[in-house]
C-alpha positions in Angstrom: 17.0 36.7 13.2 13.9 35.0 14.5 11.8 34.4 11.5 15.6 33.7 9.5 15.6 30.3 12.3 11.8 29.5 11.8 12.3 29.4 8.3 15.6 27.1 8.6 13.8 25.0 11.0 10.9 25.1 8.8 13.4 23.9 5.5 14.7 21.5 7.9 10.9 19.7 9.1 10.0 19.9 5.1 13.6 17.9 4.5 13.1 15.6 7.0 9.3 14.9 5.3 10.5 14.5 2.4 13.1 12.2 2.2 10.9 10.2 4.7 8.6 10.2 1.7 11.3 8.8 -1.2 12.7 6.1 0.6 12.4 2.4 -0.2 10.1 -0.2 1.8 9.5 -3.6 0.5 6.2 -4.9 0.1 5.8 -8.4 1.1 4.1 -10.7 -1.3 0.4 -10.2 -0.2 -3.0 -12.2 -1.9 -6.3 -10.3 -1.5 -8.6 -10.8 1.4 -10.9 -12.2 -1.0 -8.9 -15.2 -1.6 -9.3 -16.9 2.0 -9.8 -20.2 2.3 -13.0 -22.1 1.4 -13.9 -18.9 -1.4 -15.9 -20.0 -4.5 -14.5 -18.8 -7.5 -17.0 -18.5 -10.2 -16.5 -21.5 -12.7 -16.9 -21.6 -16.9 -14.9 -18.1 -16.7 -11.6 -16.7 -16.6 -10.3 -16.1 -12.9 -8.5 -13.3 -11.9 -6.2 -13.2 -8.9 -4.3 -10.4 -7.8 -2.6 -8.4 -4.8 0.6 -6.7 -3.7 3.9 -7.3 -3.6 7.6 -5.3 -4.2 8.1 -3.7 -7.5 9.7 -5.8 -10.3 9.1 -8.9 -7.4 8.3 -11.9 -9.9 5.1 -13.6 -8.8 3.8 -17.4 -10.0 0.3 -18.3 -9.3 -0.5 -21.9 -9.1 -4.2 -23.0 -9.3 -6.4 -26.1 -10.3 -3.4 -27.1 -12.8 -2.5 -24.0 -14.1 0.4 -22.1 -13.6 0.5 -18.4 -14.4 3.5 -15.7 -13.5 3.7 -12.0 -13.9 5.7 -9.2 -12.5 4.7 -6.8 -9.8 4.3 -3.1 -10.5 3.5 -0.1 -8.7 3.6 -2.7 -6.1 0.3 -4.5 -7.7 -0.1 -7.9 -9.7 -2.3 -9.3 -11.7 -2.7 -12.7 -13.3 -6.0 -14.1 -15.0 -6.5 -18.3 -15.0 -8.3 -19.5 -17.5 -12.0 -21.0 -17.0 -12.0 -23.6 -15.0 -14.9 -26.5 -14.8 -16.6 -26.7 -11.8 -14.8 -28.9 -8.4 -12.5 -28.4 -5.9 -11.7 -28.3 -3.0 -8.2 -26.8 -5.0 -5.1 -25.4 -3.0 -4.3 -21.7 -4.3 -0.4 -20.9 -4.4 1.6 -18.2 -4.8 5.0 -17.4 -4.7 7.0 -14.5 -4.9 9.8 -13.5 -2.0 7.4 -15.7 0.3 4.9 -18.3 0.0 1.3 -17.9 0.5 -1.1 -21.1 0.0 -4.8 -20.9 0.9 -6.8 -24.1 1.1 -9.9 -25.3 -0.1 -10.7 -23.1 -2.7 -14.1 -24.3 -5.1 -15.2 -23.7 -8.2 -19.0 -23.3 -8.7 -21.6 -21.5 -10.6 -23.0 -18.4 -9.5 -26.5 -17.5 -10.8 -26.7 -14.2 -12.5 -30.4 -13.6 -11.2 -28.4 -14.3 -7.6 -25.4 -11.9 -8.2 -27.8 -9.3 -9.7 -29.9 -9.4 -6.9 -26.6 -9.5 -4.0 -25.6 -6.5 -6.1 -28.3 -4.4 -5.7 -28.5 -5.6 -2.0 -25.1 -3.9 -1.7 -26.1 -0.6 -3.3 -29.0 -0.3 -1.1 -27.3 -1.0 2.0 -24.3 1.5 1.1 -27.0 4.4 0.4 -28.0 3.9 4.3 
């Protein structure tokens, strides 16, 4: 009779687990961190900007002129701008079940002897 109420109590905890596991949430409309205000965005390129957000939630991402929507899914979006000359500061907004707008966003070049050499700056400090 013992190990018959363990196992019931055991069905029950697994139950409880896993319907904790299937239900809903809603993700908030989120940016990435790297979008904060006074970035650089690398000019003469196309410009991706992505985060989170609830499935199927309908996201427009304004930027330097442009205007660029997409659908979340999997709770991710995506949109890419296209290149944009060098200037700013540029407001970045998006909107989706809330607003986000981050100021003071630029547009510059970045040197590719300067990213190369950031890059392996990284890779060296991770190996530490």
């Amino acid at each position: 009779m013992l190990i018959r109420m363990k196992r019931i109590w055991l069905w029950l905890l697994v139950w409880e687990l896993g319907l904790g596991a299937v239900s809903v949430t809603r993700a908030e409309l989120a940016l990435h961190a790297l979008f904060s205000g006074n970035a650089v965005l690398q000019q003469g390129m196309p410009v991706p900007i992505w985060g989170t957000a609830a499935e199927g939630e309908k996201v427009t991402v304004k930027f330097a002129g442009q205007e660029v929507a997409t659908t979340a899914q999997n709770g991710r979006w995506q949109v890419q701008l296209k290149p944009l000359a060098a200037g700013g500061p540029f407001p970045l907004t998006v909107t989706g079940a809330n607003k986000i707008e981050v100021k003071d966003l630029l547009l510059h070049g970045i040197p590719v002897e300067l990213d190369a050499a950031l890059t392996s700056e990284l890779i060296m400090y991770q190996k530490i």
